[in-house]
C-alpha positions as CSV (number, residue, x, y, z in Angstrom):
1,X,50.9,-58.5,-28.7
2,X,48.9,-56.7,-25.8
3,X,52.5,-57.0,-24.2
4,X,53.8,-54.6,-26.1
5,X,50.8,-52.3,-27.0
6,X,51.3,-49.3,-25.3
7,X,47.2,-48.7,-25.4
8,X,46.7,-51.8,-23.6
9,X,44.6,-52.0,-20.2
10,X,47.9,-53.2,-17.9
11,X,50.0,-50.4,-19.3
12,X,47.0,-47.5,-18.4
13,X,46.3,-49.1,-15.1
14,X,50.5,-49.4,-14.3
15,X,50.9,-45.4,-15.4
16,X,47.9,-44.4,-13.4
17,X,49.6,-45.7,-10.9
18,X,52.7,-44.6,-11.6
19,X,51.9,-41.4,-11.4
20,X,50.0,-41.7,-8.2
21,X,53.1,-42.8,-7.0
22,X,55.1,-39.9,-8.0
23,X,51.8,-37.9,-7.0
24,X,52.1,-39.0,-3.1
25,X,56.3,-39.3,-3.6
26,X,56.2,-35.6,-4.3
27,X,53.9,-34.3,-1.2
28,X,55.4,-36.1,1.1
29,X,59.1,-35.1,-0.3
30,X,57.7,-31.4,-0.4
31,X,57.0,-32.3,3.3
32,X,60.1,-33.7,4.4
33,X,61.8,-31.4,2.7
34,X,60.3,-28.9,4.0
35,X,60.5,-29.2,7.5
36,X,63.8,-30.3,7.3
37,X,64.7,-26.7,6.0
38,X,62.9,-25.3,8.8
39,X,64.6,-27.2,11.1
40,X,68.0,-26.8,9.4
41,X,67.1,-22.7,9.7
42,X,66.3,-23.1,13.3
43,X,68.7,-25.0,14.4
44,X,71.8,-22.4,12.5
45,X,69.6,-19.6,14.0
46,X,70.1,-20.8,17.9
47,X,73.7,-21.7,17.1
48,X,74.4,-18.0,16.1
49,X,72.0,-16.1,18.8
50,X,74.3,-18.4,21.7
51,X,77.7,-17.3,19.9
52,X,76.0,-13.9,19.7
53,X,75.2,-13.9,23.3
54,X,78.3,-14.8,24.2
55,X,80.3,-12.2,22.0
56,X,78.0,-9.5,23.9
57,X,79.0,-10.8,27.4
58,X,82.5,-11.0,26.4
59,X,82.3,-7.5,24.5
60,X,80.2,-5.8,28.1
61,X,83.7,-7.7,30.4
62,X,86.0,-6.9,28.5
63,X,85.5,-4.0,25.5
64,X,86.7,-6.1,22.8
65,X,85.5,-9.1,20.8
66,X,87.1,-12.0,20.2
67,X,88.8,-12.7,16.7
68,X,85.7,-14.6,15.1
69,X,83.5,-11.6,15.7
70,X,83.3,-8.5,13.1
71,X,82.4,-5.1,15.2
72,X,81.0,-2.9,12.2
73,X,79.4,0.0,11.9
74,X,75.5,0.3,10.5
75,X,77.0,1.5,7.5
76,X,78.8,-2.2,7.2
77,X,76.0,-4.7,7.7
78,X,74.6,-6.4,5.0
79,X,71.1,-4.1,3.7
80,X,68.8,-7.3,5.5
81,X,70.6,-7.5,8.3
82,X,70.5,-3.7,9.2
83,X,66.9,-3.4,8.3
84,X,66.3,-5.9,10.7
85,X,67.7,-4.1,13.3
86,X,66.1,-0.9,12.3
87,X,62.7,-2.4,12.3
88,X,63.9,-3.9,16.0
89,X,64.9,-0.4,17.0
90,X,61.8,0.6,16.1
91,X,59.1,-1.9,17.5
92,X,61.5,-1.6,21.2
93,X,60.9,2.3,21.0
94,X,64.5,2.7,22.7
95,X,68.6,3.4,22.0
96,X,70.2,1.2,19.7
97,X,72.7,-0.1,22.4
98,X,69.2,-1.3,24.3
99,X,68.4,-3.0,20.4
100,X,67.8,-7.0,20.4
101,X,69.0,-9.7,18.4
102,X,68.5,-9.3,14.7
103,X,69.3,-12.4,12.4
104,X,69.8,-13.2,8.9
105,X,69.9,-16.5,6.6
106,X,71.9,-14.9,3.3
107,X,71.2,-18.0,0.7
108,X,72.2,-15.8,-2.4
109,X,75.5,-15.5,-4.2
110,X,78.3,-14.6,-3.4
111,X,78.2,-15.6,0.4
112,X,75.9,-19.0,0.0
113,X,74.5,-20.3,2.9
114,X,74.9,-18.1,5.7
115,X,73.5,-17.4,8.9
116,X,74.0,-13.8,9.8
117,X,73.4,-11.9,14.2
118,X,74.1,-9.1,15.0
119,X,73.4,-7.2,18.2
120,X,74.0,-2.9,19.1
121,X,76.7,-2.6,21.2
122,X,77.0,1.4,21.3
123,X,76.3,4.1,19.0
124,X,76.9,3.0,15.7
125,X,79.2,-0.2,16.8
126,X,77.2,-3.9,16.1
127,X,78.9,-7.0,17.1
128,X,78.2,-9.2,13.6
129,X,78.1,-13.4,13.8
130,X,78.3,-15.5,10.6
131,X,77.7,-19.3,11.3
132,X,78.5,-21.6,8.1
133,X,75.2,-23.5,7.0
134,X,76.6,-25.3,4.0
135,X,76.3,-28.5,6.3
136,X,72.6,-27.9,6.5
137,X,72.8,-27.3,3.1
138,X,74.1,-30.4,1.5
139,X,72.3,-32.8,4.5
140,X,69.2,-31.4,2.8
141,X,70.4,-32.1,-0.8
142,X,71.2,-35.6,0.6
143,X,67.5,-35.9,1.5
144,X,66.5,-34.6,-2.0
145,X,68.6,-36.9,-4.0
146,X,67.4,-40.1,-1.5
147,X,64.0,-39.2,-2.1
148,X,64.1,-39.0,-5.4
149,X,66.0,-42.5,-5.9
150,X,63.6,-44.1,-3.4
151,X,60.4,-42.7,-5.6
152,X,62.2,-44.4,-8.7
153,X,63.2,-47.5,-7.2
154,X,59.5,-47.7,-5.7
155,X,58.5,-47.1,-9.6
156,X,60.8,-49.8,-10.9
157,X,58.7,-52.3,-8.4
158,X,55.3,-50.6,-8.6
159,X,54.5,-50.8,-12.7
160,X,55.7,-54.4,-13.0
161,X,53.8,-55.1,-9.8
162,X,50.4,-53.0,-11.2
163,X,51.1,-54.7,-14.9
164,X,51.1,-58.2,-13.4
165,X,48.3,-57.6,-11.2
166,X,46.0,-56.8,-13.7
167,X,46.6,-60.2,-15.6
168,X,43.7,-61.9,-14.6
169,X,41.3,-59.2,-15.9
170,X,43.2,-59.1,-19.3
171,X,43.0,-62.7,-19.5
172,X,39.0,-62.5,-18.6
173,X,38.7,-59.3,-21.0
174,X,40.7,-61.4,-23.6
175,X,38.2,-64.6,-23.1
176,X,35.6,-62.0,-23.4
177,X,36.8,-60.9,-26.6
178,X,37.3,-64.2,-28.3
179,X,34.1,-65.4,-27.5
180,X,32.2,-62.2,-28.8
181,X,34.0,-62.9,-31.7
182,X,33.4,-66.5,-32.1
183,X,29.1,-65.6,-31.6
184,X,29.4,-63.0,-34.2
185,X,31.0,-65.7,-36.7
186,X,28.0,-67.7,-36.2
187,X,29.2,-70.3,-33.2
188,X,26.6,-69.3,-31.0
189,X,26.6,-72.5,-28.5
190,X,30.1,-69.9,-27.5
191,X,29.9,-68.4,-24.1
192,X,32.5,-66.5,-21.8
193,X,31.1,-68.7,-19.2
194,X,31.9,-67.8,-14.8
195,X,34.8,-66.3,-13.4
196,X,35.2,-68.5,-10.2
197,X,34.9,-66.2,-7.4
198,X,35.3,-63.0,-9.1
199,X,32.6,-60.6,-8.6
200,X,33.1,-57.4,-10.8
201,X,32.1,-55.1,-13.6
202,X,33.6,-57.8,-16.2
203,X,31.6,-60.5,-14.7
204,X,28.7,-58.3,-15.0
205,X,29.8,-57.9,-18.8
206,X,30.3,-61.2,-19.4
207,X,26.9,-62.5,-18.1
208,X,25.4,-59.8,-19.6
209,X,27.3,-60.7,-23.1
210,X,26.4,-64.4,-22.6
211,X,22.6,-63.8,-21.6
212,X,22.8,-61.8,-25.3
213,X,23.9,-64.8,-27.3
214,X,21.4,-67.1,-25.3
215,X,18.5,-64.6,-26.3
216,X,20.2,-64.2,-29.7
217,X,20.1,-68.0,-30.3
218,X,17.0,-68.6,-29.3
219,X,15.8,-65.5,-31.7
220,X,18.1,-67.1,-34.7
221,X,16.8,-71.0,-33.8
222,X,13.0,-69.4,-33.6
223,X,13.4,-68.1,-37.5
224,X,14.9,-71.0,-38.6
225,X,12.6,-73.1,-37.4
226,X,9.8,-71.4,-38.5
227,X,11.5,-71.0,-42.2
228,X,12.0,-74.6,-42.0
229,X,8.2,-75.2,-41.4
230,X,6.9,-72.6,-43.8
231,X,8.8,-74.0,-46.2
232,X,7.9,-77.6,-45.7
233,X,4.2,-76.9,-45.4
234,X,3.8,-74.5,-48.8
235,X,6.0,-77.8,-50.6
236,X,3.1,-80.1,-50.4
237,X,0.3,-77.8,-51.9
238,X,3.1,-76.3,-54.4
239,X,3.6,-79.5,-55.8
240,X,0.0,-80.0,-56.5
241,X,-0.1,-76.6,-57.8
242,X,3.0,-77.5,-59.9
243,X,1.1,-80.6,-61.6
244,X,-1.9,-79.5,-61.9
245,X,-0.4,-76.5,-64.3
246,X,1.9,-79.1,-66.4
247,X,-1.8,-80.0,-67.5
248,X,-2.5,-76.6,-68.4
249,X,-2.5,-76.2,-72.6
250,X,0.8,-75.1,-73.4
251,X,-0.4,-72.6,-76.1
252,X,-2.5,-70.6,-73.6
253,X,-0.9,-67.5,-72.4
254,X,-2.7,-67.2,-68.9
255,X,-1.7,-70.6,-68.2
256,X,2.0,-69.8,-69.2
257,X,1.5,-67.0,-66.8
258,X,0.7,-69.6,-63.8
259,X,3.2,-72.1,-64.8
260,X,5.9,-69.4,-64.7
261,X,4.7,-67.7,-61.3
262,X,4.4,-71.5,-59.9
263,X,7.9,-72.3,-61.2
264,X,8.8,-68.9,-59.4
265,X,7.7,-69.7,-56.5
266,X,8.6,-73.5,-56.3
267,X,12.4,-71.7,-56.8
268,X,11.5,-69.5,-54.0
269,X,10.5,-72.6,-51.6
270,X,13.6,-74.6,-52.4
271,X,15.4,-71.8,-51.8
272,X,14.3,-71.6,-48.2
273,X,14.3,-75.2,-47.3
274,X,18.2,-75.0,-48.6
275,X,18.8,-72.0,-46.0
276,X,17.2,-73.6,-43.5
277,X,19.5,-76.9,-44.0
278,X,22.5,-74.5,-44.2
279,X,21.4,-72.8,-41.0
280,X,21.2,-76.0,-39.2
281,X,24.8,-76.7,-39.7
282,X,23.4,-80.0,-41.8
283,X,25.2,-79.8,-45.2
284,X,27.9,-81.6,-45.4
285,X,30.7,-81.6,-48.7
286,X,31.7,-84.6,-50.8
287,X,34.7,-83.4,-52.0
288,X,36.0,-84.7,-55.5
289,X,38.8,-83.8,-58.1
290,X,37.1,-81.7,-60.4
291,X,38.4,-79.8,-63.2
292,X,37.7,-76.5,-62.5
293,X,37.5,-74.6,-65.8
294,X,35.2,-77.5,-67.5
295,X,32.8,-77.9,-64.5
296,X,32.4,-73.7,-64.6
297,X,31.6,-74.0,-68.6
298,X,29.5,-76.7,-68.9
299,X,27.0,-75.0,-66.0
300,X,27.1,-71.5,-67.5
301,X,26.0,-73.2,-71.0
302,X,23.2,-75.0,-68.9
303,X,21.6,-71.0,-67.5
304,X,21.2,-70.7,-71.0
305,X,21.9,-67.0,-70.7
306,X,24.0,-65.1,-73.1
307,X,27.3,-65.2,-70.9
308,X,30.5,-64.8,-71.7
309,X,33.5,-67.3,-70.2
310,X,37.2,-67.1,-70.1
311,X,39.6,-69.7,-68.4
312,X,43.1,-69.5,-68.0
313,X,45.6,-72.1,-66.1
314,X,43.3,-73.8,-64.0
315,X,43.5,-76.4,-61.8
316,X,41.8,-79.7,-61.0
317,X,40.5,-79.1,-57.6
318,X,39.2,-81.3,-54.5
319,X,35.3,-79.7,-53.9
320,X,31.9,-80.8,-54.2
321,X,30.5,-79.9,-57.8
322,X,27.1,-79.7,-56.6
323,X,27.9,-76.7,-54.5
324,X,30.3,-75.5,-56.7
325,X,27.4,-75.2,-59.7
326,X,24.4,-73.9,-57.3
327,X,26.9,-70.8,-56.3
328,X,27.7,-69.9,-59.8
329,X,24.0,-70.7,-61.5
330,X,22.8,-68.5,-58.2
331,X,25.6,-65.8,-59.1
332,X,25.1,-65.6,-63.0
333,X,21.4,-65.2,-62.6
334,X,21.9,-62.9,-60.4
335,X,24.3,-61.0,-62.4
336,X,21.7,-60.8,-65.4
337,X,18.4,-60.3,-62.9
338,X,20.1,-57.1,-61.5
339,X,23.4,-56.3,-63.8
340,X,23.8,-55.5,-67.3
341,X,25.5,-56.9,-70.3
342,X,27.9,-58.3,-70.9
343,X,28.2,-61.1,-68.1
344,X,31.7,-62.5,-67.8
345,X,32.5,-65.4,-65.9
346,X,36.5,-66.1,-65.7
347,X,38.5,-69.1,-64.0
348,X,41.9,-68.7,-63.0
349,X,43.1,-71.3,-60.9
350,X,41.4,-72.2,-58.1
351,X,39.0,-68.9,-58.2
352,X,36.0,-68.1,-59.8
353,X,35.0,-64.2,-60.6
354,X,31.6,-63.5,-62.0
355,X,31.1,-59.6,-63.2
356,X,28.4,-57.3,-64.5
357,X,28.6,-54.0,-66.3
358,X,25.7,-53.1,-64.4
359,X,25.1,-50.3,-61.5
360,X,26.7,-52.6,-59.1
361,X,26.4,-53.7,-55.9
362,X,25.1,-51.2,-52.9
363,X,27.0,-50.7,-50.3
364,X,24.8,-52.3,-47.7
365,X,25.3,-55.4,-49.1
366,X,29.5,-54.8,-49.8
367,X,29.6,-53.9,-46.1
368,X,27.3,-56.5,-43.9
369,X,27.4,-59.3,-46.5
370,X,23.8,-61.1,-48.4
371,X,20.8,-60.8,-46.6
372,X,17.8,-62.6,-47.0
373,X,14.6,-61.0,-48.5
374,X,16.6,-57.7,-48.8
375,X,18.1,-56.8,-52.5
376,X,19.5,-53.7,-51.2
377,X,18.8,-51.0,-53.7
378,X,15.8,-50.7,-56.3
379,X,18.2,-50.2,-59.3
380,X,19.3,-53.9,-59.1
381,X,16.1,-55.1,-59.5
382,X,13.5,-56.8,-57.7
383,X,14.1,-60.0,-55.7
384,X,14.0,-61.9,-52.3
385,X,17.6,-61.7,-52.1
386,X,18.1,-65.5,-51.3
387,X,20.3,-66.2,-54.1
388,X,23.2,-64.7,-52.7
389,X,22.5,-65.5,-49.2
390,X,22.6,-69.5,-50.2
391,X,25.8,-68.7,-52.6
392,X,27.3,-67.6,-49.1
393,X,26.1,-70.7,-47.6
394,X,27.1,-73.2,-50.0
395,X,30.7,-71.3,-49.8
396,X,31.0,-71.9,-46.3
397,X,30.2,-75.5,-46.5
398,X,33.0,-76.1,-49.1
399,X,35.3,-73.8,-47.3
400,X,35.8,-71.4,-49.7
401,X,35.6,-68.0,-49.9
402,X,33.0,-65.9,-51.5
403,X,33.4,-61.8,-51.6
404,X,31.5,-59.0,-53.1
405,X,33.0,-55.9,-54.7
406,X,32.2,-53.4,-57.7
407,X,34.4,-53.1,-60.1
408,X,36.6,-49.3,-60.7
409,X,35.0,-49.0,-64.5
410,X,31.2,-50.1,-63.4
411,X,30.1,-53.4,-62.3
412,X,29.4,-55.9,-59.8
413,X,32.2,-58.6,-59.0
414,X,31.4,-61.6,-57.1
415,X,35.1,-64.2,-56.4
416,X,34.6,-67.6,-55.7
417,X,38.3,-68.4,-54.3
418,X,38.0,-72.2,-53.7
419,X,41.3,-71.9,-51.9
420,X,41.7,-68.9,-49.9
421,X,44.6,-67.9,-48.2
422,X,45.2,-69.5,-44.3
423,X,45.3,-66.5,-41.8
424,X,47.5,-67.3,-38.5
425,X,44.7,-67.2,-35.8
């Protein structure tokens, strides 16, 4: 099911944006998060500088500090903190009890999230602030944590939302399919037909994909057409031509050349008028119980060829017997025109199988199928290649199922199943 296909269109489309989700969810976090540690930093940084202030002013009144504030010597601060005032020392040029405000964000172990002040006081003697930024700390976490629930909840919503949006275009690229598939298996009135308002790439293809089959069908009716003609025009003459060499002496071997290249082509000619009524759609079966393995003998005995036939439980089955002898007559002949000895023909059931010992088939014809006026490969022989084409036919009308396939040992096989499997559509 395209449901569950993890290829399909609707699951591409809902990770593409998925991930642009996650794409914008993750800027804008970096943002947010960002600036929130700035103003975390700035805010713990004006919180120490005012108790730092005031530690000095009570230090300068009073020549102590207050229990919450270290004095320490430069040898105590922590390495940042007194290179900060040493670089401060420095830029101001002056004594260090003149020095400024140096501070200090310690965020490594063991004293986590700290904010750090200190200020010269005399030689040697700094007044040192710590203000606790763990608060800061964990509201930023928080922020972290929200964002990244919101981004997944948004996610939850977003990939049903993007699977079921692109619905309709499944649907239309489903139609789409179908129909393509119903015009290659020879229903070419099919067509995808308008998509209401919608004015896309996949109407383009489907206009574009229904202007094909029109053009096709015209192209296929055209041929017919003019097989039907040709055909019916050279029948008239032929039959003439036919006569006129039944009058021929029989014991003359130029006229037993004509009367064999008439019969030839008179074979040829019916051949195209039945393609032509096949094409149409016109043939119609008259389906009778036939025994199966009796029918198959008594037309192999009628080729008159030196063939070989072997039946084993078959069945009485509901078909039309004409058809059913034109595809084997049209598949032994053609077994012996382009095989080899021996020719076996063996019923089993409801299926027919007609092999060769020959070079068997080429692979043009085991991969697209008969084609008319094409043999395939100049080892089988010569031929128009219609004999196959109306075994196809004929197969079709009945229902059946006709295949082609060369045998592991050598050999053409050809399987008439006059009940092929059903296939769930």
């Amino acid at each position: 099911m395209d449901l569950l296909n993890p290829r399909a269109l609707r699951w591409k489309i809902a990770a593409l944006a998925a991930a642009a989700c996650c794409a914008v969810a993750a800027v804008v976090g970096f943002l947010v998060h960002d600036a929130t540690r700035e103003r975390g930093q700035r805010v713990g940084t004006e919180r120490t500088l005012t108790r730092l202030v005031a530690a000095e002013r009570e230090y300068d009144r009073t020549g102590r500090a207050s229990a919450d504030i270290d004095v320490r010597s430069r040898d105590e601060l922590p390495e940042p903190l007194a290179r900060e005032l040493a670089g401060f020392a420095e830029k101001e040029a002056g004594p260090p009890d003149t020095g400024g405000y140096a501070t200090w964000y310690d965020a490594d172990p063991p004293n986590w999230f700290w904010m750090w002040g200190a200020v010269a006081v005399a030689d040697d003697r700094f007044l040192v602030v710590r203000h606790d930024m763990s608060t800061e700390v964990r509201s930023l976490q928080l922020l972290d944590r929200s964002i990244v629930k919101s981004v997944l909840a948004a996610l939850l919503f977003v990939v049903p939302l993007a699977a079921l949006a692109t619905e309709p275009i499944n649907r239309r690229l489903r139609h789409g399919a179908r129909t393509a598939r119903r015009i290659a298996d020879g229903d070419l009135d099919a067509r995808i037909g308008p998509a209401g308002r919608a004015r896309d790439e996949v109407t383009e293809m489907a206009a574009a994909v229904d202007d094909m089959a029109a053009a096709l069908q015209r192209k296929l009716e055209n041929e017919r057409r003019f097989t039907a003609d040709v055909a019916h025009e050279l029948r008239t003459p032929l039959m003439g031509l036919v006569t006129a060499a039944g009058l021929l002496p029989e014991d003359d071997e130029a006229a037993g050349l004509v009367r064999d290249r008439l019969w030839a082509l008179n074979a040829l000619v019916e051949d195209l008028l039945e393609i032509s009524r096949l094409d149409a759609g016109a043939e119609r079966a008259r389906l009778d119980p036939v025994p199966l393995g009796e029918l198959v003998a008594d037309v192999v005995r009628r080729t008159g060829t030196d063939t070989r036939v072997g039946a084993a439980d078959t069945e009485v089955v509901e078909t039309d017997p004409r058809r059913v002898e034109r595809i084997v007559v049209n598949l032994v002949s053609n077994a012996h025109r382009h095989g080899a000895a021996p020719v076996d023909v063996t019923v089993t059931g409801a299926r027919i199988t007609v092999r060769d010992h020959g070079p068997g088939f080429p692979p043009d014809l085991l991969e697209r199928g008969p084609q008319r006026f094409r043999t395939g490969a100049g080892e089988r022989g010569r031929g128009h290649g219609l004999g196959l084409t109306v075994a196809q036919g004929q197969s079709e009308v009945l229902g059946a199922r006709l295949t082609f396939a060369n045998a592991p040992d050598g050999g053409a096989v050809a399987t008439l199943d006059l009940a092929p499997p059903s296939h769930p559509a």
